[in-house]
N, C-alpha and C positions, 0 to 999 in steps of 0.2 A: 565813445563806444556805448556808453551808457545811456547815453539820449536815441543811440539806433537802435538801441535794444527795446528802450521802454516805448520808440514811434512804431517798432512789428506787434509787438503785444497790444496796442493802443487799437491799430486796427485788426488785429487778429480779433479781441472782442465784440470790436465794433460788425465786423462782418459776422461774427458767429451768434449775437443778436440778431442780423440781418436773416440770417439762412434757416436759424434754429425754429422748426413750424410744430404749429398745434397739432392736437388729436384732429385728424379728419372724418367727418360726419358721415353716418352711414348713409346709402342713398335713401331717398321714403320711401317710404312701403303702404300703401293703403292696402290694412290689414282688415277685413272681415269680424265682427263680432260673433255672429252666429255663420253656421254653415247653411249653404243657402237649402239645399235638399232636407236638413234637419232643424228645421226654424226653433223646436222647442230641444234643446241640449238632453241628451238620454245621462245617465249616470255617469261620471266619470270614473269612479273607481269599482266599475261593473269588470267582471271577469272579458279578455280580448274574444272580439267574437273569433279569431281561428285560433284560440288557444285547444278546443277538442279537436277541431282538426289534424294540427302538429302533433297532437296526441296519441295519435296511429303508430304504433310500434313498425311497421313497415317502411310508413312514411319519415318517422324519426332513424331510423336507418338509412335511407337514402340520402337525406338533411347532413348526418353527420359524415356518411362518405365521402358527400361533395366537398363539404367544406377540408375534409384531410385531403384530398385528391384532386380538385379541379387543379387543371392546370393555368386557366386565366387569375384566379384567387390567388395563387400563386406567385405566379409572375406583377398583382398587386402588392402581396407583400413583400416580394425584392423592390417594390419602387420603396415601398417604405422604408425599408432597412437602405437605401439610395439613399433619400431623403435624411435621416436620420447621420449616414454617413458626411453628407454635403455640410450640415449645420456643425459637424463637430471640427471639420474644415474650419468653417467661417469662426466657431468660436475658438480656438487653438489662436487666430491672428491675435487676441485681445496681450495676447501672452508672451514674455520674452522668448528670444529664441537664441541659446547656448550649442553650441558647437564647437566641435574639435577640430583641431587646423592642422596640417604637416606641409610645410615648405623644403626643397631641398633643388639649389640651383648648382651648375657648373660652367664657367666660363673662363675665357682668356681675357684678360684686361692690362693697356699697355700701363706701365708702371711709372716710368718717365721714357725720357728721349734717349737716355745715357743707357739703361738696361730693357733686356728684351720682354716683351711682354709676357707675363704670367697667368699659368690657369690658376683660378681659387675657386672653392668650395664654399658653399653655404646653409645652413640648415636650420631650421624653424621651428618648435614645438609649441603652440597655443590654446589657450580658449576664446572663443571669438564671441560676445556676446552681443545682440541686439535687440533694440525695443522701441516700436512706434509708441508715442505716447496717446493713449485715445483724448485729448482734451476734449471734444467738442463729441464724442459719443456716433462717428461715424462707423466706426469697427463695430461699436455696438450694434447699432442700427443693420450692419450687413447679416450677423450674428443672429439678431432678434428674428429677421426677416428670412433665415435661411430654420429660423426653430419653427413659423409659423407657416414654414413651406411643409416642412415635418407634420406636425400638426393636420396639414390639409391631406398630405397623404396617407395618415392613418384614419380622417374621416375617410378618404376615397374609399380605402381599404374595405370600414365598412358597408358603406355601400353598395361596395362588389356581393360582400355575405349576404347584405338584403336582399338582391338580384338573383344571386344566385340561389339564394332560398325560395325563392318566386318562382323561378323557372322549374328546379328540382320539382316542387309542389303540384306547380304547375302539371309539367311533365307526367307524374303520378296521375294526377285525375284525369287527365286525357288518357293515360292508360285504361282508369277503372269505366270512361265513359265507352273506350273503345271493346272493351269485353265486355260489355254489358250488351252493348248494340252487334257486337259477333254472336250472344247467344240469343238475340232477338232475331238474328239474322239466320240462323240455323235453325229456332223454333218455325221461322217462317217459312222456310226451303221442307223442314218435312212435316208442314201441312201441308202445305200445294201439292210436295210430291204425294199426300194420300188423297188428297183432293184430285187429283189428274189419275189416280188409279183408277178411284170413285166414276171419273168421268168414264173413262177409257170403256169400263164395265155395263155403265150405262150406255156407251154407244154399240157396243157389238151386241146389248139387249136391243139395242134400235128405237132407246129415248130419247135421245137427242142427238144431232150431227156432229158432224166433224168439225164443224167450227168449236162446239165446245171443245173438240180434244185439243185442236191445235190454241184456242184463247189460253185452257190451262200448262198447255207446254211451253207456250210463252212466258209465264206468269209465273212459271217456275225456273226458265231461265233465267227471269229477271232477278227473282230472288238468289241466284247463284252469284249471280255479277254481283248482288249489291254484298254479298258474302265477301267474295273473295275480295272487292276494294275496302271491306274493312277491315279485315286480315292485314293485307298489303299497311296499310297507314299503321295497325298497330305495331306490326313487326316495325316500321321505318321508326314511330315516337318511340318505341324499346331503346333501337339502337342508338336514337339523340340522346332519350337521358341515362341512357349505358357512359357515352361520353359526359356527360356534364358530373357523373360521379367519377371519372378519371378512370374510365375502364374502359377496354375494346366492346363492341356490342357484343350483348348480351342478352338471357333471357331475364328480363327482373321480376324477384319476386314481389308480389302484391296479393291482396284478399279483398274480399267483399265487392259492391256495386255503385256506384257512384249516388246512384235514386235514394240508397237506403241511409245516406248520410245529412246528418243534422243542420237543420240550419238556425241563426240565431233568432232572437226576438226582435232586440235590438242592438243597435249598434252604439260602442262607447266609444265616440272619436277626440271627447275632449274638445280645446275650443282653436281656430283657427292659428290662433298666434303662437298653440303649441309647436307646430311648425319649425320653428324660427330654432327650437330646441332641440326637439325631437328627430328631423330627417338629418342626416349624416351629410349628405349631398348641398345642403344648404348650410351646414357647419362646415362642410370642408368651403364650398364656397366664399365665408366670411373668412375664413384661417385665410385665404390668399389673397381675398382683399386686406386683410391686417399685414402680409406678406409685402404685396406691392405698395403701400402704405411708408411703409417702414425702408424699404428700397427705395423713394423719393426723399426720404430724410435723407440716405446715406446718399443719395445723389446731389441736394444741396450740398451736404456740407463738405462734399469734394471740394468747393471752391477754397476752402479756408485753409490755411497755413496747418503744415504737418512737421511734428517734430520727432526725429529719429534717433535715440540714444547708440552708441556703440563703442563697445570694449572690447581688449583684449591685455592678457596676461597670458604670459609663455615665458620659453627661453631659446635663444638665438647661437650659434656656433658653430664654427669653419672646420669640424669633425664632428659628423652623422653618429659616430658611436659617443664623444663625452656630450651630446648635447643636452644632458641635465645634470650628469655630474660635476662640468666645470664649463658650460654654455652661461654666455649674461641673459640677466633676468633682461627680460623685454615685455613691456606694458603701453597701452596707449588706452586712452578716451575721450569720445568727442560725442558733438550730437551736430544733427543738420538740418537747418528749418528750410523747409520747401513751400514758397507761396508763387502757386500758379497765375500766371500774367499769361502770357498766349501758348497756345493748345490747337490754335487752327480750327475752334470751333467743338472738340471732342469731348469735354466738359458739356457746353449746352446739348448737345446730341445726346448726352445719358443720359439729362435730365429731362429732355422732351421724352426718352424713348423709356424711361421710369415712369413720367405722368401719364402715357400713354396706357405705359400697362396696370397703371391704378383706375386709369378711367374703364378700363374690360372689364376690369377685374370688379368694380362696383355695378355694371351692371350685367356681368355675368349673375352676382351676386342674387340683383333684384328680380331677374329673369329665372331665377332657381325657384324664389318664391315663390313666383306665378305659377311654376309650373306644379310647383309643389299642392297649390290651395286647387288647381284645375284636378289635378291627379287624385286627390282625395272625394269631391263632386263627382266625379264620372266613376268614382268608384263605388260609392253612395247610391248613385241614381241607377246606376249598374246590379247592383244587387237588390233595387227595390223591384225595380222591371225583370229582370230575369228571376227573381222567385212568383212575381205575381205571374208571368210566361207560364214557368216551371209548373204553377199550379192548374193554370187553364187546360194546359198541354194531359195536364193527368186526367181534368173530366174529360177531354175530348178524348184520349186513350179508351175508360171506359167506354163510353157514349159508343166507339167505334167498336169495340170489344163484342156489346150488345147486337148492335148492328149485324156483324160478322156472323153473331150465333144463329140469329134469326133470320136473314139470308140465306144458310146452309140450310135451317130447319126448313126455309119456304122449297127449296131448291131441290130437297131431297124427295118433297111431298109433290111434285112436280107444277108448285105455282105457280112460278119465274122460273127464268134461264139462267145460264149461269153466268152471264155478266153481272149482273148485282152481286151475286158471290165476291167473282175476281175484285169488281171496284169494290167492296167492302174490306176485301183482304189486301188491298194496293194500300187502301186509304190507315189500315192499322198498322201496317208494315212503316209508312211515312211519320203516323203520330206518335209514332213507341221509339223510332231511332230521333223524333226532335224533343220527344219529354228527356230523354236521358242528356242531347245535347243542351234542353234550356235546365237541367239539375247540375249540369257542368259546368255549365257559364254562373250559375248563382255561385257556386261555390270558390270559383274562380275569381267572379270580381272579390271575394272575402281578400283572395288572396293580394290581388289589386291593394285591397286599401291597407292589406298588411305593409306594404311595400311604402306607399303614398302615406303613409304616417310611421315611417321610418324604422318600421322594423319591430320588433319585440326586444329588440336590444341598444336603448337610447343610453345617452350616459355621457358623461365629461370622457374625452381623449386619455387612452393611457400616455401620450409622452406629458412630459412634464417641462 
């Protein structure tokens, strides 16, 4: 007996050498020294360019509704609190498992051939206790793998906060861009409409034809249409980000214009491989590469021999009521070594379908990063072009502004007709709703790179 003993344990080791694997290597990463739109590094510990942004008491009002309120944020943190629930599953197996037992049977059984067969009673009272032995640290491994799943989900979590802060953000400045261009849109409807008075006066003086009246009653249609389609979009982006702060639409409150809000000098992005740290999205990614990782451990070492302790103390008696005042003690324990030999394949099937999902999982991984280092460049190059836009767009506003004056003034003196007027006033009505739209897009990509460098709120995982 002694020698079968010590030939399971002989190769119980010898396999659990065989199974027992390294730390596996992260995929590479060719990481970026410098970023390429900012070849020379601006400050690092310069103030975040949308920290005065966030700073908008309006804006931080909406920021904080979303995050109490949204309902997708939400339904993130039940995954996490899943998650959190799953791993304390998985670690609870490391752990004996005691319970209480109540047996109580009733039968006929024949006695002998001489007498008739008799009912008898039986009854049970125990504790039954059992314990897988973790030798070789596969429990562990399901355990580790189910905290690092955890882990992943409370990066997701943040995630969602950085998204959702982007969009809320978002949503607000495409507000302030869209009332900004409603009252561009309404100074422009009553000009034309005194321009078209103007006209009307001058035709029944018998200055000019009826083509003028009818060019400026076109021109003042059109300024109605381009009214009420931004009206129309404003009310629609209200009612989106009425929902994304977890409320029915709404009117939301806001103040000032999108043109009169600041932009940075520079940008403090820090350097490429801050990444690796800082996005949430690419921390949670590694958390499940380290997940499935650890899941291919616990899938070797399925193969090797498992040992199961199990006890019991109670007491035993053929009457339900003295069965502890005068029932016999009854105790038993054993253990039972289980080494797998054929499984029909179902062992290697969880190990292919565990490597499988370390192999996504590494390059889900490295594909985060990529997207992470693109996301940051276009946010970059985004904010460089749309302020340099933003500023062109403002001399052409004047330049057009000028124009406009002086067209009217030629127009009234009766130099020109009044197409140069109309195309002067077509031509400010276009430059004044695209300066507001490239002052939104500058401010917007800020918001981009808020996101694309992971938030305002980097930081180790609260689990632990």
């Amino acid at each position: 007996m002694m020698k079968h003993t010590c030939l399971v344990l002989s190769i119980s080791l010898w396999l659990a050498g065989c199974a027992t694997p390294g730390t596996v290597d992260r995929p590479a990463l060719e990481i970026p020294e410098q970023w390429r739109s900012l070849p020379s590094q601006t400050v690092a510990d310069a103030p975040a360019p949308w920290a005065a942004l966030f700073a908008r008491p309006d804006l931080a009002a909406l920021l904080q509704a979303a995050r109490d309120n949204n309902r997708s944020l939400r339904a993130a943190a039940a995954r996490v609190d899943a998650a959190a629930a799953s791993y304390g599953v998985l670690r609870a197996q490391r752990w004996p498992a005691l319970n209480a037992q109540g047996a109580a049977s009733r039968g006929k059984q024949p006695v002998s051939a001489a007498l008739d067969n008799q009912i008898g009673e039986s009854t049970q009272l125990a504790a039954a206790l059992s314990w897988e032995l973790d030798l070789w640290g596969r429990i562990a491994d399901q355990a580790e793998s189910g905290r690092q799943s955890w882990l992943s989900a409370e990066e997701t979590y943040r995630a969602a906060q950085v998204s959702l802060d982007t969009q809320v953000a978002g949503g607000w400045l495409l507000l302030l861009e869209l009332d900004e261009q409603l009252l561009i849109a309404e100074r422009t409807v009553a000009s034309q409409a005194t321009s078209l008075d103007l006209v009307r006066r001058r035709f029944k003086g018998g200055v000019v034809s009826m083509v003028d009246v009818n060019q400026a009653e076109s021109a003042l249609a059109g300024a109605e249409s381009t009214r009420a389609d931004i009206g129309r979009a404003r009310a629609q982006a209200e009612n989106a980000l009425a929902i994304l702060i977890g409320r029915p639409p709404h009117a939301v409150p806001r103040s000032g214009m999108v043109s009169d809000l600041s932009r940075p000098t520079a940008l403090p992005v820090g350097l490429p491989a801050d990444l690796l740290l800082n996005r949430p999205d690419v921390r949670a990614a590694e958390r499940a590469l380290e997940s499935t990782q650890h899941g291919v451990f616990a899938a070797r070492k399925a193969w090797l021999p498992s040992i199961k302790l199990t006890g019991m103390l109670g007491w035993a008696s053929y009457d339900l009521s003295k069965v502890v005042s005068t029932g016999t003690e009854a105790w038993s324990a054993g253990g039972v070594i289980n080494l797998p030999i054929f499984n029909g394949g179902s062992l290697m099937a969880q190990l292919d379908l565990a490597e499988a999902r370390q192999r996504e999982a590494a390059e889900t991984y490295a594909g985060s990063v990529l997207q992470g280092l693109r996301e940051v460049e276009d946010a970059i190059v985004g904010f460089q072009r749309l302020s340099e836009q933003s500023d062109a767009l403002a001399r052409r506003v004047k330049a057009t502004r000028e124009r406009l004056r002086l067209a009217d003034m030629r127009y009234r003196a009766g130099v020109t007709d009044y197409f140069e007027v109309l195309n002067a006033q077509q031509d400010l009505l276009a430059a004044e709703l695209s300066a507001v739209q490239a002052s939104r897009g500058s401010q917007a990509a800020l918001l981009q790179l808020y996101a694309a460098l992971g938030g305002a709120e980097s930081g180790a995982p609260r689990a632990q």
